[in-house]
C-alpha positions, 0 to 999 in steps of 0.5 A: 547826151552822155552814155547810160552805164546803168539803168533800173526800171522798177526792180523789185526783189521778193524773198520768201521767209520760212519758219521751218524746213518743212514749210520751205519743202512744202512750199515747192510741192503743195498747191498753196502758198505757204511762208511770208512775202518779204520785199527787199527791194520796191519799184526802184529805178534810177540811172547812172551816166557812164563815169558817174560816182554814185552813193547808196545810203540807208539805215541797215535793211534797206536794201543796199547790198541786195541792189549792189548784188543785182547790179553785179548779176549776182542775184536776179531781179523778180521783176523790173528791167535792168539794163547794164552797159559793162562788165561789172566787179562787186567789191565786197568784203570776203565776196566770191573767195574760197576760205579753204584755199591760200590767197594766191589760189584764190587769185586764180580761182576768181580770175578763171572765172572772169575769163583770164588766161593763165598767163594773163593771171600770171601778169597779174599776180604780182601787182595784186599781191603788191596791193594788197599788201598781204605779203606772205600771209598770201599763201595762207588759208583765206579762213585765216585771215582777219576782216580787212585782208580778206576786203584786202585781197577782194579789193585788189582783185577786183582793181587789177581786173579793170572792169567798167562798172565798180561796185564797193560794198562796205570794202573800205569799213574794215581794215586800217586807214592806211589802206582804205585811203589808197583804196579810194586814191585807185578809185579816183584813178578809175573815176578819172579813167571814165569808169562808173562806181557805186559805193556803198557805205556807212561813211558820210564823209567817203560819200562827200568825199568820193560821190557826186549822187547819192541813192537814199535806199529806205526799207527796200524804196528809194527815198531820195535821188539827186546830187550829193549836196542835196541828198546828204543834208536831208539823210544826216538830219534824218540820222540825228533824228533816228539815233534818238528814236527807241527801238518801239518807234523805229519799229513804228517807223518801218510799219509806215514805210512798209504800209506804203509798200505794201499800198503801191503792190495791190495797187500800182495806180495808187497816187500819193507818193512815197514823200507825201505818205511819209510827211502824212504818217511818220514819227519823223516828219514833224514840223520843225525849222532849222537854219544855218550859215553857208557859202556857197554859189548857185544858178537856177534851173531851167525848170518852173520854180518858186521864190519865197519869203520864208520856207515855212509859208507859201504867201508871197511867193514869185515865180524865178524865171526873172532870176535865172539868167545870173549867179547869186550869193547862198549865205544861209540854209534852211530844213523845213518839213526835211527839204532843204532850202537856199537864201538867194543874195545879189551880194556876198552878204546874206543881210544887203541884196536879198532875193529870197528862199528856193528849194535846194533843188531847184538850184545848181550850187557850188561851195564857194571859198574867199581865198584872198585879195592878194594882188598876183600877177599871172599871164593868158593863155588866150583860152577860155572867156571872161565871166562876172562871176567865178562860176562861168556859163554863157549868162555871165560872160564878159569877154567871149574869146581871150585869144587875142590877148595871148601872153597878155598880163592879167594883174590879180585882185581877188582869188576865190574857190568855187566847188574844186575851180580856182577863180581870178579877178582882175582888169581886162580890155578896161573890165572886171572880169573873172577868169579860171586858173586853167586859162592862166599861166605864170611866166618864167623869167630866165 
């Protein structure tokens, strides 16, 4: 079992909203309550494995920096258990610098509260200024400088601190691309390293570039938990849906979300969940079907699960656990009632070979690329095995140990891309077989 970096059971955080001073003061002295309830954060729980890269998603308001900022101990929770294994640095645009004080000052500044010595800051200071890239505004006031070189400096601290868990709050959403684009090479360096992120941003494509799991955040409530594939086509859809929407009825939408929060807080035994309230009583949830082409690779879950005939009708549905024991061909998606759903093909074509529809969620998938049907020539290391589909996975095998074909030619007939793994096919003790690039080598003749 992998180790767990983050957990959350149930956070909440409540705020109390004032229309005067004076009923802020009277609030600490009188016996009644006075000012409003607000909720920033609802029964949110969700773990992150130790080297996880996690996205948090969300219309503003829904709560993103308030969780960044409980995660990192910046603020306490009201309730709920937060578990954190490591020390944490949030990245947030201007967080924790002194605009009074030069950029090197506040270098210091925020390494003596991290507990660095002098001397190891002094170490330091070189390489933060180098990324940075700030030169010599760095013995400039912080109140001088633009958005981008304050997330600048902020950004390059809190790398150069190596600490375990790594918090990026709209860092990267200011400043020049030329930047930003380092920045998220350093954070591959660190996700590499086994370090745990969570990024938060408006940039859809930073997440898929950057995330394997995404926390869709709405409103203060988690709406959606799961791997990026499976989080962002939902949440792009709701997006398209909600730009459209007038102010009167995003207004009517936070009414039903807020309904919901304020039915689970009187009582915490209410039954409907939170996707089942929303389907009953959004603006959003409309019945409505969208369809489109993919390529992808997908095995089943080892979990009870359905086949359909369609995604809009529950008829003619089968069990999956006949299917679960190879790799299928997904041709074609589909949205419905904002689940998102695969066809499931014995062939590469989405029309020869078919299965039938099964939630997204019920599947493991991988992009899949055709590369080419080149014929190349590579050599076996003698690791690894031998699979019948570029996927891997003890179902597929073919040959269980390649060792004694060490050095042994392995003539090429079709090169293919699953997710980032290189996949060659070819003949091997008289089968066909796949075998990842990693077991692969060219020979160098002299």
């Amino acid at each position: 079992m992998m180790e767990k970096a983050i957990i959350a059971n149930n956070i909440t955080k409540k705020y109390k909203l004032y229309d005067s001073t004076k009923e802020r003061l009277l609030d600490l002295i009188a016996p009644r309550d006075y000012g409003e309830d607000f909720y920033a954060l609802t029964d949110v729980s969700f773990e992150a494995e130790k080297g996880d890269a996690i996205g948090f998603i969300g219309v503003n308001g829904s709560g993103k920096s308030t969780l960044s900022n409980i995660i990192a101990g910046i603020v306490p929770e009201t309730s709920g258990e937060l578990i954190v294994n490591g020390e944490t640095s949030l990245i947030a645009v201007s967080a924790g610098l002194n605009g009074e004080l030069s950029g090197r000052d506040n270098i210091e500044l925020k390494c003596l509260m991290l507990g660095f010595s002098k001397n190891e800051i002094k170490e330091l200071e070189p390489e933060i200024i180098e990324f940075s890239e700030l030169g010599k505004f760095i013995d400039q006031p912080v109140k001088s400088y633009s958005s981008g070189m304050r997330s600048r400096l902020g950004f390059a601290i809190s790398v150069s601190v190596d600490p375990d868990i790594i918090i990026i709050d709209e860092a990267l959403s200011v400043g020049d691309r030329a930047f930003a684009t380092k920045s998220l090479e350093k954070m591959k360096e660190f996700k590499e390293a086994g370090k745990t992120m969570i990024f938060v941003s408006h940039s859809i494509g930073q997440m898929k570039q950057f995330c394997e799991k995404i926390l869709w955040l709405e409103y203060g409530m988690v709406k959606e938990f799961g791997p990026v594939d499976e989080v962002i086509p939902n949440y792009e859809r709701f997006i398209k849906k909600w730009r459209k929407m007038p102010r009167q009825e995003r207004e009517q939408y936070r009414d039903v979300v807020t309904g919901f929060q304020h039915k689970i807080l009187e009582n915490p035994d209410y039954t409907q969940t939170y996707a089942e309230w929303l389907k009953a009583n959004s603006l959003l949830y409309i019945d409505n079907y969208e369809e489109s082409s993919t390529s992808r690779l997908g095995q089943i879950k080892d979990r009870n699960s359905y086949i359909y005939r369609s995604p809009k009708t529950e008829k003619d549905k089968k069990s999956s656990e006949d299917f679960k024991a190879q790799t299928y061909f997904i041709k074609k998606q589909a949205i419905y009632h904002n689940d998102l759903y695969y066809l499931l093909s014995n062939k590469p074509s989405a029309k020869v070979g078919i299965i039938g529809w099964i939630k997204a969620s019920d599947v493991y998938s991988h992009s899949h690329i055709a590369i080419d049907d080149d014929p190349k020539l590579l050599h076996l290391k003698g690791t690894g095995c031998g699979y019948n589909r570029p996927w891997g996975g003890r179902k597929n095998l073919v040959l269980s140990d390649l060792r004694p074909f060490k050095n042994c030619e392995f003539k090429i007939n079709k090169t293919e891309k699953v997710g980032e793994n290189i996949w060659y096919r070819g003949m091997l003790a008289g089968k066909q077989t796949w075998i990842h690039s990693t077991c692969l080598y060219k020979k160098h003749h002299e």
